[in-house]
mmCIF file of the C-alpha atoms, coordinates in Angstrom:
data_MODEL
# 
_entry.id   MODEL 
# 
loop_
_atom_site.group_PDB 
_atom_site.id 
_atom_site.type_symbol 
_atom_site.label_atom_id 
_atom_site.label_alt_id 
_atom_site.label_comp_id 
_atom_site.label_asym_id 
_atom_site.label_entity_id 
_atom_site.label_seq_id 
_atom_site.pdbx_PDB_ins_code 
_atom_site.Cartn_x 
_atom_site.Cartn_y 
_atom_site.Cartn_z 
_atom_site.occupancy 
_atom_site.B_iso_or_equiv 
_atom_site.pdbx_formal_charge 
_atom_site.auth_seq_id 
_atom_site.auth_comp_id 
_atom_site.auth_asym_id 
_atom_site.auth_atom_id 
_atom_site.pdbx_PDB_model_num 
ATOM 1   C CA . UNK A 1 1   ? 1.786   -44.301 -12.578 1.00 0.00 ? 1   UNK A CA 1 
ATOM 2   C CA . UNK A 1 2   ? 2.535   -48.109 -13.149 1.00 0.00 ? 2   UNK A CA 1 
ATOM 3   C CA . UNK A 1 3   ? -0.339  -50.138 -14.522 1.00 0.00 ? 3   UNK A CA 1 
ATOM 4   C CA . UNK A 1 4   ? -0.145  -52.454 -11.027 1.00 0.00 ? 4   UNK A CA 1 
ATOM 5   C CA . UNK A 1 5   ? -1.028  -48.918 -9.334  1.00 0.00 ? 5   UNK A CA 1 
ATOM 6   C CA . UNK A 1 6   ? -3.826  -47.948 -11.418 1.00 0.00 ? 6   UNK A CA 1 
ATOM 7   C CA . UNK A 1 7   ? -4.939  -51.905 -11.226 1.00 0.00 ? 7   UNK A CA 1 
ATOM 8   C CA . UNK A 1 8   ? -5.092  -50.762 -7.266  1.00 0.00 ? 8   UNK A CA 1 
ATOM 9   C CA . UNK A 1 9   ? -7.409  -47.723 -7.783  1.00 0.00 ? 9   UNK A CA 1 
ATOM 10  C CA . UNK A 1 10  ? -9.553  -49.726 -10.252 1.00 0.00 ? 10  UNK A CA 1 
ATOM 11  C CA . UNK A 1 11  ? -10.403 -52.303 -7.161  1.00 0.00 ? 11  UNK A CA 1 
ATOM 12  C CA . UNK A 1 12  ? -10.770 -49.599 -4.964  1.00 0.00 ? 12  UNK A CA 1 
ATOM 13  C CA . UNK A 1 13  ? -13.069 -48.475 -6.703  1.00 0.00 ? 13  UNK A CA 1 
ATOM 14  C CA . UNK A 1 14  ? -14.859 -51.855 -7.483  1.00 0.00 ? 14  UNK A CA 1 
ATOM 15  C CA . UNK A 1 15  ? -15.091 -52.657 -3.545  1.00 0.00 ? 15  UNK A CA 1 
ATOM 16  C CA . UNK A 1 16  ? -16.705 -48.756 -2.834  1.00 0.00 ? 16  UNK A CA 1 
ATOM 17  C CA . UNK A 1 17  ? -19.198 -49.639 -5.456  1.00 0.00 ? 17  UNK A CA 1 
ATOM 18  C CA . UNK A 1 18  ? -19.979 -53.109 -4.214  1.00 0.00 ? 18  UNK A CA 1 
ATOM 19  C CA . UNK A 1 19  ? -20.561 -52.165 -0.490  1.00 0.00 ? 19  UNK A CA 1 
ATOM 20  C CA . UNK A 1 20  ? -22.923 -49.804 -1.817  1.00 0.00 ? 20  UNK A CA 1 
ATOM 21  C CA . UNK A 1 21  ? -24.463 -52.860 -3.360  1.00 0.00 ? 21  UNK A CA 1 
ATOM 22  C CA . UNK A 1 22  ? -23.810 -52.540 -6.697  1.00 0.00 ? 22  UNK A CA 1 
ATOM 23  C CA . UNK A 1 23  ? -24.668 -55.480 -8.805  1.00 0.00 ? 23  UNK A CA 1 
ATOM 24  C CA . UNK A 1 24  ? -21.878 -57.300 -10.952 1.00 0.00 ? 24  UNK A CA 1 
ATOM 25  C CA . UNK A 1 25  ? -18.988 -55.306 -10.292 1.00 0.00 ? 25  UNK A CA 1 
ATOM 26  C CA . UNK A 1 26  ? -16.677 -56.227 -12.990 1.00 0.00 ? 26  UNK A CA 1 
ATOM 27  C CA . UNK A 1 27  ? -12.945 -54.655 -13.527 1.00 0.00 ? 27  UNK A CA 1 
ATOM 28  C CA . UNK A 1 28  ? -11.812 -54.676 -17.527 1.00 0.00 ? 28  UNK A CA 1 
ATOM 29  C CA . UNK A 1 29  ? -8.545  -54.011 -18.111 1.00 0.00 ? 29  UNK A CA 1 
ATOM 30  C CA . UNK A 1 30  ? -8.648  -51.776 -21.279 1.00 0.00 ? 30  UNK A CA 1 
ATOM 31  C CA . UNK A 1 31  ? -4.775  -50.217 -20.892 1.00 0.00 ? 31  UNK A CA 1 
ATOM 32  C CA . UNK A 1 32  ? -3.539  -52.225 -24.496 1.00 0.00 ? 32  UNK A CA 1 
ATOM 33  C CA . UNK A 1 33  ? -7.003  -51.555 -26.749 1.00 0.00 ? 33  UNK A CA 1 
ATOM 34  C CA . UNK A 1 34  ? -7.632  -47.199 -25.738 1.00 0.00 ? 34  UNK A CA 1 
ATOM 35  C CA . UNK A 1 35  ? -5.214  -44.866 -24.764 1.00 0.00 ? 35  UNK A CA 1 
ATOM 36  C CA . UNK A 1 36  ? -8.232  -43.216 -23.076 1.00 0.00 ? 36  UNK A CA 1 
ATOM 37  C CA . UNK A 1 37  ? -8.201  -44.990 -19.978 1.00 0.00 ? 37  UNK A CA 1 
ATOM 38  C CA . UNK A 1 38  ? -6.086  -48.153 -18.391 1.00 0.00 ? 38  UNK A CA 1 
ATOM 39  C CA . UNK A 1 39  ? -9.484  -49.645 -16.529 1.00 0.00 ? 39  UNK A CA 1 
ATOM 40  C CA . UNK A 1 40  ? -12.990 -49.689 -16.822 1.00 0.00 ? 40  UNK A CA 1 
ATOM 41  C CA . UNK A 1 41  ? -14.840 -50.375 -13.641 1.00 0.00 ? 41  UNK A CA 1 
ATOM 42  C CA . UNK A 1 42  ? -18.764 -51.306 -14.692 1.00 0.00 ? 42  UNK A CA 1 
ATOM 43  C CA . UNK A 1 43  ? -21.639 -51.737 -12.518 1.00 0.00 ? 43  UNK A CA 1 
ATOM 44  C CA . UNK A 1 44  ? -25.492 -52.015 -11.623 1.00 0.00 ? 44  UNK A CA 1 
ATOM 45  C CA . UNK A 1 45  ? -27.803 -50.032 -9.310  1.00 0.00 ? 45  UNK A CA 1 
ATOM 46  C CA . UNK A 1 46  ? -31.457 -50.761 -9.404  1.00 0.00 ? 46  UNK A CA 1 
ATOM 47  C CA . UNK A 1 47  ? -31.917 -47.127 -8.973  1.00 0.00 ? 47  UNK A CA 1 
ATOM 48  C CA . UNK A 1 48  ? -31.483 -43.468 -9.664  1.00 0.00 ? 48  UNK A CA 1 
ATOM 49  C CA . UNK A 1 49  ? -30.589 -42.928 -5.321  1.00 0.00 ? 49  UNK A CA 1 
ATOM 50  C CA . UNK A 1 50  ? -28.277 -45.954 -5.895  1.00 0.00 ? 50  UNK A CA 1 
ATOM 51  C CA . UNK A 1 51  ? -26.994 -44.799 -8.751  1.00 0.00 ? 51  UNK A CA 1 
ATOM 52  C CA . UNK A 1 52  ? -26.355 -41.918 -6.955  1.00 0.00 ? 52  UNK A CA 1 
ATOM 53  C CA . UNK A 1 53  ? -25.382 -43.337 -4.017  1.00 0.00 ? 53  UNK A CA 1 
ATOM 54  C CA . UNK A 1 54  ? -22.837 -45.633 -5.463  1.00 0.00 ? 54  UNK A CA 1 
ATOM 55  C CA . UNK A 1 55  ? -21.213 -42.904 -7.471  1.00 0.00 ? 55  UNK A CA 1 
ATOM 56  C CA . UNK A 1 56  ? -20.658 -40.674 -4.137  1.00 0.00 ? 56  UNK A CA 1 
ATOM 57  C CA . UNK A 1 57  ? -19.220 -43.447 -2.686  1.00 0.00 ? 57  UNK A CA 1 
ATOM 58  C CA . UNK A 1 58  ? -16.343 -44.413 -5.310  1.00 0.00 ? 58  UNK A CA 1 
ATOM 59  C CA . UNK A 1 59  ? -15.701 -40.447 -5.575  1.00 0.00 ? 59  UNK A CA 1 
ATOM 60  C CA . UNK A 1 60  ? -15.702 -40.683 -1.794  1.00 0.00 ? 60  UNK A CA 1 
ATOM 61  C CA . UNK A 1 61  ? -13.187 -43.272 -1.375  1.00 0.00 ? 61  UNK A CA 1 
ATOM 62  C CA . UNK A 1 62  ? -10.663 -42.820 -3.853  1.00 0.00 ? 62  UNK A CA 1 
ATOM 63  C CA . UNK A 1 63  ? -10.588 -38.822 -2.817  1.00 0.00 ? 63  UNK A CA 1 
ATOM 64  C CA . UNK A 1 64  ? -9.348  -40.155 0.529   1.00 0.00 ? 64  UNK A CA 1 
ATOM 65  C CA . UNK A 1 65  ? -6.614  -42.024 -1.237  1.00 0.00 ? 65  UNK A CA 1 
ATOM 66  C CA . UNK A 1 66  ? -5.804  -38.956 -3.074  1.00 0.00 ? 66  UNK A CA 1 
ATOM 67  C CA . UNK A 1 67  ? -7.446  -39.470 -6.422  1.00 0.00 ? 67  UNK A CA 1 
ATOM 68  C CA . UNK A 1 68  ? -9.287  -36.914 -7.751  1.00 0.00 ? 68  UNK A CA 1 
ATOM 69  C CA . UNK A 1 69  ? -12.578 -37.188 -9.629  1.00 0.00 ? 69  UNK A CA 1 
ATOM 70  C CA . UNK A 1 70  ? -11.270 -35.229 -12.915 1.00 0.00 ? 70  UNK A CA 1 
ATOM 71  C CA . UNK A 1 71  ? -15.075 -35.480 -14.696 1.00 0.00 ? 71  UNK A CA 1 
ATOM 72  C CA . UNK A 1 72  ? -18.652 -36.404 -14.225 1.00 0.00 ? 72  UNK A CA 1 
ATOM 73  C CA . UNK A 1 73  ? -21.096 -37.276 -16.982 1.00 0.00 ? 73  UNK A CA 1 
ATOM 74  C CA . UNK A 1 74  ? -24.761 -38.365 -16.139 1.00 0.00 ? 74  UNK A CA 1 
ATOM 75  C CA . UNK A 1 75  ? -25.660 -37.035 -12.360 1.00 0.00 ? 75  UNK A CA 1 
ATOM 76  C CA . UNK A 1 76  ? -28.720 -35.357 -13.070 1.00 0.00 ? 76  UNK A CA 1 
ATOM 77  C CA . UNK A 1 77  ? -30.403 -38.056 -15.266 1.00 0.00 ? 77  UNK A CA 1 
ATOM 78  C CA . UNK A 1 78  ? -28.974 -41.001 -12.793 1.00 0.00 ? 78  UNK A CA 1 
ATOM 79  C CA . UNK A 1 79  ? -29.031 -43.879 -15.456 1.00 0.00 ? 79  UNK A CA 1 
ATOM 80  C CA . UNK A 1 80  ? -25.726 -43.896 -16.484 1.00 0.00 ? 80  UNK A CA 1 
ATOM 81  C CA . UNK A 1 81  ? -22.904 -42.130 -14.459 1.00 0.00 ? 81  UNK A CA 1 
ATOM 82  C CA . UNK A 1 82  ? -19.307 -41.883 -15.559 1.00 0.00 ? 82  UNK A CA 1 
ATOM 83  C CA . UNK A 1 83  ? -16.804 -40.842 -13.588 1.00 0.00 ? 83  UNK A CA 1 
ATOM 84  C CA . UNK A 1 84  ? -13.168 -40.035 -15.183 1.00 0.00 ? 84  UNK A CA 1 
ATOM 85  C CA . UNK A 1 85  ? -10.225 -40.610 -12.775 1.00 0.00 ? 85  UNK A CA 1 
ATOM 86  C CA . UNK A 1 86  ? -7.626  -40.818 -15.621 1.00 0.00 ? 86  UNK A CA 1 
ATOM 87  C CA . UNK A 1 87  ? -6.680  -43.876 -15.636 1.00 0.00 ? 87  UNK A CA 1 
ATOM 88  C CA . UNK A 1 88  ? -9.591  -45.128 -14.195 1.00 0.00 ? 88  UNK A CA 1 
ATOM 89  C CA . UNK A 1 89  ? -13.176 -44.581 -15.455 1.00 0.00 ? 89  UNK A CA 1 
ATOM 90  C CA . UNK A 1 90  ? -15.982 -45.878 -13.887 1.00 0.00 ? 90  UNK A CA 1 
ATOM 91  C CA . UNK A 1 91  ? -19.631 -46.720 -15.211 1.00 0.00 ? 91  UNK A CA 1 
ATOM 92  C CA . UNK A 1 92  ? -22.498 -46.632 -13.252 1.00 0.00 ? 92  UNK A CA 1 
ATOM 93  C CA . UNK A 1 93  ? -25.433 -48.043 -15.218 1.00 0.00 ? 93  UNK A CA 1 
ATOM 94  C CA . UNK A 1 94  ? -29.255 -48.713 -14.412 1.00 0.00 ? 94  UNK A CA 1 
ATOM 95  C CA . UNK A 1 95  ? -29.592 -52.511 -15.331 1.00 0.00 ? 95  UNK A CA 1 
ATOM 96  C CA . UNK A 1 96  ? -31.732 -51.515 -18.533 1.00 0.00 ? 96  UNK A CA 1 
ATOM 97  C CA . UNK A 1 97  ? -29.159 -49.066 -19.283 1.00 0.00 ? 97  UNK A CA 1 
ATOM 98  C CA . UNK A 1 98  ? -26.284 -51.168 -18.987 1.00 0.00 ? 98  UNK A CA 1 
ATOM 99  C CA . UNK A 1 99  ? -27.526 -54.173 -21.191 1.00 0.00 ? 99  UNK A CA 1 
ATOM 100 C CA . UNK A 1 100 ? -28.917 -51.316 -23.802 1.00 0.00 ? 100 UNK A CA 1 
ATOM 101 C CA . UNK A 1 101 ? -25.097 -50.077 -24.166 1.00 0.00 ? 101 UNK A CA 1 
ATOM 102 C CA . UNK A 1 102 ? -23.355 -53.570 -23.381 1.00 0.00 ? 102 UNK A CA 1 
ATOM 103 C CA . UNK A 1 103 ? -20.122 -51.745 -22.592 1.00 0.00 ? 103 UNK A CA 1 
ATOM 104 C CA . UNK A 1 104 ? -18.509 -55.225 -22.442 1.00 0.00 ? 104 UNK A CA 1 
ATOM 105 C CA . UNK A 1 105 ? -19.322 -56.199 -25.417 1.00 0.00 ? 105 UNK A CA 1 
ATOM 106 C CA . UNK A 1 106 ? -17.650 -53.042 -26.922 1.00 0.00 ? 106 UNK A CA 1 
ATOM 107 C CA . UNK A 1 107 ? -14.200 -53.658 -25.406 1.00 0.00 ? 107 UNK A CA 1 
ATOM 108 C CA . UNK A 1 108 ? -15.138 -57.268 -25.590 1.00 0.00 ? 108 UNK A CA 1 
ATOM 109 C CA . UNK A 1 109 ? -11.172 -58.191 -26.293 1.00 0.00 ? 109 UNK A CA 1 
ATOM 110 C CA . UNK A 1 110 ? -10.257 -56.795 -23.130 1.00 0.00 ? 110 UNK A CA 1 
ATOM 111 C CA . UNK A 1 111 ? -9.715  -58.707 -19.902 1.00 0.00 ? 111 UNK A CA 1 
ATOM 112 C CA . UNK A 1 112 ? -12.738 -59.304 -17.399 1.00 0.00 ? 112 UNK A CA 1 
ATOM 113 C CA . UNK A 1 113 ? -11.914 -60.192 -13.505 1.00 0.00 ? 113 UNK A CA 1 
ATOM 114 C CA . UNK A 1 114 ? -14.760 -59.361 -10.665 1.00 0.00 ? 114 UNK A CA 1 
ATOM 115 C CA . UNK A 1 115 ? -14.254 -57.556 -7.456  1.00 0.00 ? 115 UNK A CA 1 
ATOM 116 C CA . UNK A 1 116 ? -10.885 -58.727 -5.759  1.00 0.00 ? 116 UNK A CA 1 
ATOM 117 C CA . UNK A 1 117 ? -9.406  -60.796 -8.785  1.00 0.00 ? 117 UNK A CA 1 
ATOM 118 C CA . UNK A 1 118 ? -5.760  -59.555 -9.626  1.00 0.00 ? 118 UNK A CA 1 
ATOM 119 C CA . UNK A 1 119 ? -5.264  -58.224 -13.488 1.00 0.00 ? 119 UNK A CA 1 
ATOM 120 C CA . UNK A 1 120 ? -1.564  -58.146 -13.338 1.00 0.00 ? 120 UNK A CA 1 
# 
């Protein structure tokens, strides 16, 4: 799949996440620092039914695009879901959560664009 494909899918997933509203939705792209993944999509919920809620919804709308969910880490404790698309992975994180394991500070060299904002 070309990276301007998988770009697609990330902000798919960013806008599912956001209308559930998710709190700052950002998009890294992460495809030239791990070969484990092209894009990170991170995210807030204020709670374990958002959480929850959010996470149906990405795996909800990129299924009916034809992109399948391939793992799910974090469901039952609802503080920090990821879901593994590939190429794609996308972190759901309780706000306490999320600034606990600063993902973006981990992959801080990669590039950062919010919900809409082109990568490629």
């Amino acid at each position: 799949m070309q990276i301007h494909e998988v770009e697609h899918i990330a902000q798919r997933a960013a806008v599912a996440a956001q209308d559930k509203k998710a709190t700052d939705v950002i998009v890294m792209n992460v495809h030239s620092l791990t070969p484990m993944a092209d894009f990170f999509v991170i995210c807030s919920a204020n709670s374990r039914p958002q959480v929850e809620a959010v996470s149906k919804a990405v795996r909800d709308e990129l299924h009916e695009h034809g992109i399948t969910c391939k793992g799910v880490e974090g469901m039952d404790e609802g503080r920090w879901v990821l879901l593994d698309f590939g190429d794609v992975v996308v972190h759901v994180f309780r706000p306490e959560d999320r600034e606990f394991y600063h993902i973006e500070r981990l992959w801080g060299d990669a590039d950062v664009y919010t919900v809409g904002e082109s990568t490629t």
